[in-house]
C-alpha positions, 0 to 999 in steps of 0.5 A: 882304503882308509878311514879318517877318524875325527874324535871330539867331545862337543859342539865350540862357539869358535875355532881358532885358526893361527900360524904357529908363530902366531898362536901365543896372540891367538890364545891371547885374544881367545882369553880376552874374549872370555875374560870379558863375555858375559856368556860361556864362550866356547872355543875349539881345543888348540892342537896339541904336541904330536897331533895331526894339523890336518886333522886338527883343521877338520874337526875345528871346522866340522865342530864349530859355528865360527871360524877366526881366521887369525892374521898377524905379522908371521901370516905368510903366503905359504901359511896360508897356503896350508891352511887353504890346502883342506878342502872343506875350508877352502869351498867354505871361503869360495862360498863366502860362508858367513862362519868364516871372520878374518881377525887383524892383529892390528892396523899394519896386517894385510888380509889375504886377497881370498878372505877380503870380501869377508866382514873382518875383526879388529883386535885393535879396535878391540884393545882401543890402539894396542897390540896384543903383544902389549898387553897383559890379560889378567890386568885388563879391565872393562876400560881397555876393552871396547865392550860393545864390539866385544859384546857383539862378536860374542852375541854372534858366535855364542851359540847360547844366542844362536846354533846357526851362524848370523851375519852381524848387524851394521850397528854391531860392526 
């Protein structure tokens, strides 16, 4: 017998899920995301050199309101087969749990068939047109921003305007 500890220190708006290859536009768009929101945007402490993935998976889903599913051009099958392979994340998909937001890097992503049923967010509509990997965060401005999409994707997962997941309303889609 064994027993499975899970240590965090707090309560996250957001819980980032990404490839490893697809991590450096993940953190890229949580900066974004923070730069611009008007509110504290919390998000769930990326996994560290060394530590477990699984465990790593469990706390961000047991300590998070929102889970952003990131999909880029290194998302394969067997990636998100690994994803798919806790539990926990799998009933919450299977229950089309409203925590749970596919993010697109771009037009050109395909979304895998068990996260379609799901509301998804663009980051290119977000960045009007461009790609993560084109831009640099400390010089963005409101201008390359679309601020009312980003303004409702904060409403809905800061959890200063809310502690329970909300779907979001078809004028902030």
């Amino acid at each position: 017998m064994f027993l499975l500890w899970i240590y965090t220190v707090g309560h996250y708006d957001i819980f980032m899920i990404a490839s490893e290859d697809d991590q450096e536009n993940a953190t890229k768009l949580v900066s974004v995301l923070q730069k611009f929101s008007a509110t504290s945007l919390t998000v769930h402490p990326e996994l560290t050199f060394g530590q477990n993935l699984l465990d790593h998976l469990r706390s961000g889903l047991a300590c998070s309101n929102y889970r952003f599913i990131f999909i880029d051009d290194h998302l394969r099958e067997d990636d998100f087969a690994k994803f798919a392979a806790d539990v926990a994340l799998m009933k919450m998909i299977n229950r089309r749990d409203e925590s749970i937001i596919p993010v697109t890097a771009h037009t050109g992503v395909t979304i895998p068939y068990e996260l379609e049923v799901f509301y998804h967010f663009s980051v290119n509509k977000l960045l009007h047109g461009k790609r993560l990997d084109d831009i640099v965060v400390d010089s963005l401005t409101e201008e390359d921003v679309n601020m009312s999409l980003l303004h409702g994707i904060v409403k809905t997962v800061s959890k200063s305007v809310s502690s329970t997941p909300t779907k979001m309303a078809p004028a902030e889609q």
